[in-house]
C-alpha positions, -999 to +999 in steps of 0.1 A: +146-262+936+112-247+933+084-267+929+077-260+887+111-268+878+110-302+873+077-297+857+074-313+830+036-300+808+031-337+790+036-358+812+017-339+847-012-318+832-040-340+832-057-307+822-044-313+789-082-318+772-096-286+776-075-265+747-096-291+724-131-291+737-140-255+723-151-247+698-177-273+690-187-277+655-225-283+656-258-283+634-255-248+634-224-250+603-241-277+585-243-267+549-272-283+524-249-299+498-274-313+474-265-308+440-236-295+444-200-310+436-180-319+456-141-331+462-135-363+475-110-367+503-117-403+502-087-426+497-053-436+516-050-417+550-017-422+574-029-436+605-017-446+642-036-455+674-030-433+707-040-447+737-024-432+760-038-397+746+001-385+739-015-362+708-034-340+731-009-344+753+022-339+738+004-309+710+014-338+677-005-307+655+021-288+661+056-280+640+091-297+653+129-276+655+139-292+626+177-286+613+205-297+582+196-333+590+162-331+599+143-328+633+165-316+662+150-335+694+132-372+695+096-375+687+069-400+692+046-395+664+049-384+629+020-382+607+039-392+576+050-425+593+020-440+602+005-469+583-017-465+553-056-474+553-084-462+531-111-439+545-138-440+551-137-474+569-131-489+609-100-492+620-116-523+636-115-545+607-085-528+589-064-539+620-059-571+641-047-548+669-076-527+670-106-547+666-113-540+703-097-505+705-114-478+723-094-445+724-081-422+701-067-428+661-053-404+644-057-396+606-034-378+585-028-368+545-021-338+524-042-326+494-032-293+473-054-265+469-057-236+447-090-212+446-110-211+411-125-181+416-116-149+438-136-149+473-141-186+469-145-202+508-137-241+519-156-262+537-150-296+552-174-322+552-174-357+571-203-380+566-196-399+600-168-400+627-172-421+656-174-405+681-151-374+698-136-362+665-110-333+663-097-313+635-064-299+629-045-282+596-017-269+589-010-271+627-041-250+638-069-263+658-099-260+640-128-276+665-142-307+672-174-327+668-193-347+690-220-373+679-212-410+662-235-408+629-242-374+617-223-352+592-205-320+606-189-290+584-162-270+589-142-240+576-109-243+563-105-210+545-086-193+564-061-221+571-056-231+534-031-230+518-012-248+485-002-275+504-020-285+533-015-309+559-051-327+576-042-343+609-079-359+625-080-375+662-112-395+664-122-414+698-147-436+703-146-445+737-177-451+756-188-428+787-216-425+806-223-389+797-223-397+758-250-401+734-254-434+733-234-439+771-213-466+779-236-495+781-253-506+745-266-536+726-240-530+696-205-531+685-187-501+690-170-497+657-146-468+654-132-441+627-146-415+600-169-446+585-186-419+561-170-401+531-149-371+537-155-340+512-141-308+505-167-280+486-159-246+473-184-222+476-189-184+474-191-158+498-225-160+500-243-193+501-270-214+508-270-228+537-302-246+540-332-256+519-364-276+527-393-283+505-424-300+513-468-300+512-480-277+539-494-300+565-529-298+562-534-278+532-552-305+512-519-316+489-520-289+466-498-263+485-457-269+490-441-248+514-402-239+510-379-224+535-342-214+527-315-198+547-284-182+532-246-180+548-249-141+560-277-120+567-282-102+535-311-093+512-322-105+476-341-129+457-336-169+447-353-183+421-370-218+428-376-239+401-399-273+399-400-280+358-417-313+362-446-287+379-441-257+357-433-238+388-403-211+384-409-188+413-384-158+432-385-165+469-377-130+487-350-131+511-348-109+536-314-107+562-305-143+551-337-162+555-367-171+528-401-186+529-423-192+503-459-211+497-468-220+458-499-235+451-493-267+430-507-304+422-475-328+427-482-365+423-483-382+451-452-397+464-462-433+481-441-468+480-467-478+454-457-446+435-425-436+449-425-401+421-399-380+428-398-343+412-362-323+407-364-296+427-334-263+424-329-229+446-304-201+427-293-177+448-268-154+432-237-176+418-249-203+440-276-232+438-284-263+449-311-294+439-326-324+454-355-350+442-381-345+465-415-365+470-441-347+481-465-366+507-485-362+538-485-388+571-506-377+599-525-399+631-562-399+629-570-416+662-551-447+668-542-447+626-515-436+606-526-423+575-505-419+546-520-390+521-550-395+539-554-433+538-547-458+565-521-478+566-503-508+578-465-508+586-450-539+578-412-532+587-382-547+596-357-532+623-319-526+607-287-523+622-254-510+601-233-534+607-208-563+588-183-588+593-162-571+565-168-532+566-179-523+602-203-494+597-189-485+563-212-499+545-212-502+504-236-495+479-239-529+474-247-542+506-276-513+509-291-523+477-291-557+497-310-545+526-336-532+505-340-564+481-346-583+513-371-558+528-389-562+495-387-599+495-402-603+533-435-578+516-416-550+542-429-515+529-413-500+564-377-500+577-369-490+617-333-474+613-319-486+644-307-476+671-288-441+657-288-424+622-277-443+593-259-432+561-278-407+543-279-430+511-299-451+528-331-424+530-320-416+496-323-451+484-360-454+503-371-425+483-367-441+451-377-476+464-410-469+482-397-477+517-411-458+547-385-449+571-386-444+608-348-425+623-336-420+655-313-407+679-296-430+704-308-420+734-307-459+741-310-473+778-296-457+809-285-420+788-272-395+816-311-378+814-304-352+849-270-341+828-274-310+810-243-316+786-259-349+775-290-334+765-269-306+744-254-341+726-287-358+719-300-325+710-274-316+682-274-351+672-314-346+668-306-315+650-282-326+625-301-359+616-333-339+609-318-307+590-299-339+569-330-360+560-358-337+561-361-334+523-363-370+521-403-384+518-394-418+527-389-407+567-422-403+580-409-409+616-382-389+646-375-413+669-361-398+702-349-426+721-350-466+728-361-487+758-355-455+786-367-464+823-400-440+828-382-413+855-387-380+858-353-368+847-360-390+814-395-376+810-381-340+810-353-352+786-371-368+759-397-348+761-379-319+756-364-338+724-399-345+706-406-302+711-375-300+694-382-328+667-418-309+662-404-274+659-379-282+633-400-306+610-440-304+617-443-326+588-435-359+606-450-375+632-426-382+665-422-419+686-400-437+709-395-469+714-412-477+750-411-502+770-443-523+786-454-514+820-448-550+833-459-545+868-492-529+857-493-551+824-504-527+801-492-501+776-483-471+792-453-446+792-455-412+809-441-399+774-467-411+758-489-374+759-456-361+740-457-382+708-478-387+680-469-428+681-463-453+705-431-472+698-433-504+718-405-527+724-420-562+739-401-597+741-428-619+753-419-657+744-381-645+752-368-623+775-403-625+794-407-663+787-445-668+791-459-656+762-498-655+777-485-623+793-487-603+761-525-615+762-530-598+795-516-565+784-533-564+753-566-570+774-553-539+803-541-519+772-563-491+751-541-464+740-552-434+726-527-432+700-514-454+674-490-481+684-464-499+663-443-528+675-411-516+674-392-548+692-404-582+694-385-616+680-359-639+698-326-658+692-314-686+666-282-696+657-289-700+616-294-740+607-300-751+646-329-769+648-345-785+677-380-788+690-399-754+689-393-753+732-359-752+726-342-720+731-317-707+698-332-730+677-346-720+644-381-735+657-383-717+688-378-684+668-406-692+645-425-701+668-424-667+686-430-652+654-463-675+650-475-666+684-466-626+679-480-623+648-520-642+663-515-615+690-509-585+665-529-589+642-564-584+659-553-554+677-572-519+657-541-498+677-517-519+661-505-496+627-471-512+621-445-533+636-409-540+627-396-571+648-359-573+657-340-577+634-329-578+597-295-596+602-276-606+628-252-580+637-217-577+658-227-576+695-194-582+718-219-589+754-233-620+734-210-649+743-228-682+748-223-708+723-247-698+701-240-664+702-204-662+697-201-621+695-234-616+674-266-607+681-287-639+668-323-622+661-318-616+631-343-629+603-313-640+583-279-648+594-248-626+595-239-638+560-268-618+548-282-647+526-287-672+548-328-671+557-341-684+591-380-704+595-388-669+610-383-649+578-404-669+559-436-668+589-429-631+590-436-627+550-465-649+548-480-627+571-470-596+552-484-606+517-515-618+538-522-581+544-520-571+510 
């Protein structure tokens, strides 16, 4: 017998990954999609876990011999007869089995499709898959996506057809060489969490639009950029009614620029003014609401269209006991009441990008946003493939939000040990962050020098702000420490308090010495806020955290799987002591 003959291809090749891991679908086919209608894909998906990988393996996507009385040899998966959930969501809290899954799910349904107009093409939109996603129709590989939070596109034009068959594989578990890696502070919730869309749009379309003031131009200049599907020639019309501005922008081989010279309110959380904003290019166009704004650093200030000003945030996590990461509309407009309530006119989006309603929401609330990436702890930084991840995740989050005035920071990573490899990294990431938005000012969150006792980050000479994360009267238990690095500290550069606060399990009180109690958090919060609010460097802060959030390394009694910092508990009514310090502080700096 020779030595292939008892081969059998599913069950030896452990090769069987690389036919899925080209081609990648990246920032590069994002399309803009505001103002334009789309088809909702939302609803009941067929689903079944794979943990052993048998889809890759064993090529599911592809057709079985079928005969008279159906298929002809035994099979192991079918997409038709898999349960039923309803997407987006986790399959973490749709599933007992699954709420500590890691591996791969797949998603399957059928949707009809018939072209309104001749030339039309179709796109594929998914607001979110966590975390390895790969697509499939009508038994054809189409690519797959890398990246836990951001939106990715892709073309289904050529593959559709009047019935069509969608078969997704998402995985979510956690390596070392991912973007976050395997080690985090959160749950690990898995599935296309985000909506899932279908658009139809010409041969020619518009691929990307931005609109914003010229930094620097003294608010009466807005600067728009627009590039088109192919490299061809023409002229869009941009209009701004609410301005009286109706303008051509010239395109030449698929790209346009344009300055106008205009007056635009103001857009502030005081006066949060929006203006409707539309590009026409051909038989396409899109529209967003756009605020117009400026935030720069003038020494160790922020200044918001010129004027200083305070920060007084609140860090956020997406998370809930009921929905995962799938959050509604409901529990956003939630978030923001309670910012509000606490005298919060800043949110920190932590520790990755959130739903893109949530920057949406901010712009007509008057909530300043900071985003970020989730280059969070010990990220592979010598590990050129890594960097590609954070960098495309960096990419998408920015070409997604960049319209939006409420973001005001690009946050490129979170509490990173200061090594070389990590200095080249991030670094690297804020030159990227600059060259695709100079309009915002760029941070991480940094970590004290504790055996110098001072402020200081060999990134620091690469952003505009100091993110500091700091857990004096907690993690570092003797809270006169934060006095001593206050006294070694003089940064040249605004700071803002991106992490401070500690533990309480909601209604345990105890003596304010006594660790998860509502009176030891409070107390933290008393001694923080003395600390802060002398300190001219200071220009914002957004202690950790909103809610209390799923965290499965958090097991003591107190804990019990959640991460018990938050200002109110998991139920997301009940307040702690702390909330209340933390807004009488706020409306003090009114």
């Amino acid at each position: 017998m020779g030595e292939q003959e008892n081969y059998v291809e599913s069950i030896h090749n452990e090769d069987y990954y690389r036919p899925f891991s080209t081609p990648n679908i990246s920032h590069e086919s994002m399309i803009f999609t505001g103002g334009r209608t789309t088809e909702k894909l939302n609803g009941q998906w067929h689903y079944v876990e794979d943990l052993y990988d048998v889809g890759f393996r064993d090529s599911w996507h592809r057709p079985r011999a079928t005969g008279p009385s159906g298929p002809t040899e035994p099979w192991d998966f079918n997409a038709a007869e898999g349960e039923l959930t309803d997407l987006p969501g986790c399959w973490n809290v749709i599933d007992p089995r699954l709420f500590y899954f890691e591996g791969t799910v797949w998603y399957s349904r059928s949707f009809p499709y018939e072209a309104a107009v001749p030339g039309e093409r179709l796109f594929l939109r998914i607001g979110a898959a966590n975390y390895d996603t790969k697509i499939f129709m009508n038994t054809r590989y189409l690519g797959h996506h890398a990246g836990g939070s951001t939106p990715f596109f892709v073309e289904l034009t050529d593959v559709a057809q009047g019935s069509n068959e969608l078969l997704i594989g998402v995985n979510n578990t956690r390596e070392n060489d991912r973007v976050p890696m395997k080690n985090t502070d959160w749950y690990n919730w898995g599935g296309i969490y985000r909506d899932i869309e279908l658009l139809r749009l010409p041969a020619t379309f518009i691929r990307d639009f931005t609109v914003a003031l010229t930094p620097g131009s003294g608010y009466d200049e807005i600067a728009v950029s627009c590039e088109l599907s192919d490299r061809v020639d023409g002229r869009a019309l941009l209009a701004i009614p609410d301005l009286a501005i109706e303008q051509e922008v010239e395109i030449q081989a698929g790209l346009g620029n344009a300055t106008l010279a205009a007056k635009p309110d103001l857009w502030c959380p005081e006066n949060p003014r929006l203006y409707e904003v539309s590009l026409t290019f051909e038989d396409d166009s899109v529209s967003d609401s756009v605020g117009f704004r400026q935030v720069a650093t003038d020494g160790t200030s922020i200044t918001l269209n010129g004027a200083r000003i305070f920060l007084k945030g609140v860090s956020v996590h997406e998370d809930d006991a009921e929905n995962g990461k799938m959050l509604s509309d409901e529990d956003l407009a939630r978030r923001f009441r309670h910012a509000k309530e606490l005298g919060a006119n800043f949110m920190r989006l932590a520790h990755y990008p959130h739903d893109e309603r949530v920057a949406q929401m901010a712009d007509r609330e008057g909530i300043l946003l900071w985003e970020e990436i989730p280059v969070y702890w010990a990220i592979a930084f010598g590990n050129e493939a890594t960097f590609s991840d954070a960098e495309n995740q960096l990419t998408e989050l920015i070409k997604r939000d960049r319209n939006r005035a409420s973001v005001i920071l690009w946050s490129v990573g979170n509490e990173n040990a200061d090594t070389d490899a990590r200095l080249s990294f991030m670094s690297r990431l804020a030159q990227r962050a600059r060259t695709l938005d100079p309009t915002r000012l760029v941070t991480a969150a940094c970590l004290v020098n504790h055996a110098q006792k001072r402020i200081e980050d060999r990134l620091a000479p690469f952003l505009d702000v100091i993110g500091l994360n700091e857990y004096y009267g907690w993690y570092e238990p003797d809270f006169d420490n934060v006095r001593e690095v206050v006294a070694n500290s003089s940064p040249d550069r605004p700071v803002i308090i991106s992490e401070f606060g500690a533990g309480a399990k909601a209604g345990n009180h105890g003596p304010a010495d006594q660790l998860f109690t509502e009176e030891y958090m409070e107390h933290v919060y008393q001694q923080q806020i003395e600390v802060i609010r002398d300190l001219e460097y200071v220009s914002g802060m957004t202690p950790w955290i909103l809610y209390d959030f799923t965290c499965p390394r958090r097991k003591n009694r107190f804990q019990r799987g959640y991460n018990r910092k938050g200002l109110i508990a998991e139920d997301k009514t009940t307040k702690k002591k702390a909330f209340f310090t933390l807004q009488a502080f706020y409306r003090e700096l009114r």
